[in-house]
C-alpha positions as CSV (number, residue, x, y, z in Angstrom):
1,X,86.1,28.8,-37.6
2,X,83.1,30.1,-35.9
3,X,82.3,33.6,-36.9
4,X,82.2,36.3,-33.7
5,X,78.6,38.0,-32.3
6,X,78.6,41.6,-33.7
7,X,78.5,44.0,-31.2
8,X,75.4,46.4,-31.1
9,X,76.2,50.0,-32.2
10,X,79.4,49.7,-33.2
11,X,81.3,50.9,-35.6
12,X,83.4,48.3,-37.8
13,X,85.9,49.7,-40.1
14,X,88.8,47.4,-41.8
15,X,91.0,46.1,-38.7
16,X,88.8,47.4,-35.8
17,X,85.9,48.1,-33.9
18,X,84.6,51.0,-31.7
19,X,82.0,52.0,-30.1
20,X,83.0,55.7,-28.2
21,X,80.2,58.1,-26.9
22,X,81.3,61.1,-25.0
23,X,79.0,63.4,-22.7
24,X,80.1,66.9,-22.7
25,X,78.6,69.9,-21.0
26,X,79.2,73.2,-20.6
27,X,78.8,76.0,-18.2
28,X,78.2,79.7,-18.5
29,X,80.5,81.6,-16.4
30,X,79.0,82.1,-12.9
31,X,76.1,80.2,-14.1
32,X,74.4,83.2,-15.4
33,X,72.0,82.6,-17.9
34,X,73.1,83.3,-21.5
35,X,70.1,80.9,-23.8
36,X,67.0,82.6,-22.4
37,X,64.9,83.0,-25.7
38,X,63.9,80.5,-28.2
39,X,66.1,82.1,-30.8
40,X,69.3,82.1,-28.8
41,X,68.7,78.4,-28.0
42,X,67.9,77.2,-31.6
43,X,71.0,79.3,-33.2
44,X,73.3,77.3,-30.2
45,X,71.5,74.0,-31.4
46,X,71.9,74.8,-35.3
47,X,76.1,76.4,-34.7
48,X,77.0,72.7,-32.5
49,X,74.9,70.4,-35.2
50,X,76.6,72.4,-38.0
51,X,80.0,71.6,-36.0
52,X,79.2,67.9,-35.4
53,X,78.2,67.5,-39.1
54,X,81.3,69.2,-40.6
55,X,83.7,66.9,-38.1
56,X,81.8,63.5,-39.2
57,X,80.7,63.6,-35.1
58,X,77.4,61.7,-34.9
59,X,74.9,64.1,-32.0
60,X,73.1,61.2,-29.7
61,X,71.4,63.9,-28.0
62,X,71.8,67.6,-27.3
63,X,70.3,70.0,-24.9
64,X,70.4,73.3,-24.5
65,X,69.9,74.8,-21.0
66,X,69.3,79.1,-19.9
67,X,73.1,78.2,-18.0
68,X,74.5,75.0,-19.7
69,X,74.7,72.9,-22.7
70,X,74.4,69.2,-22.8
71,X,75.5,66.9,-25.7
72,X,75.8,63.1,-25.7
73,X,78.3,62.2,-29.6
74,X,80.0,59.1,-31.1
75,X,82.4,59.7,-33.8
């Protein structure tokens, strides 16, 4: 029996195989800028990694916008 090509990035646990990445983002109401200092921005970064990291959700990439948040995860 000839043994299957792994797939790249995926996930193998006992009886299956996955590979889900979700892109979420998020909107202030109206658009109106709510992140507009470094320290706003950092404590949004630091409360959604702490989030992520308590819910085993692996962050591909995260940004944080004045009006919007962006985050690419796997779990």
């Amino acid at each position: 029996m000839k043994r299957k090509e792994r797939i790249p990035d995926a996930i193998y646990e006992r009886g299956y195989v996955y590979n889900f990445h979700f892109h979420l983002i998020w909107v202030t109401k109206y658009r109106n800028p709510a992140f507009t200092t470094p320290e706003l921005v950092q404590e949004m970064k630091d409360i959604l990694l702490r989030i992520a990291q308590l819910n085993d959700v692996t962050v591909e990439e995260l940004e944080v916008m004045p009006e919007y948040v962006h985050m690419l995860i796997s779990f």
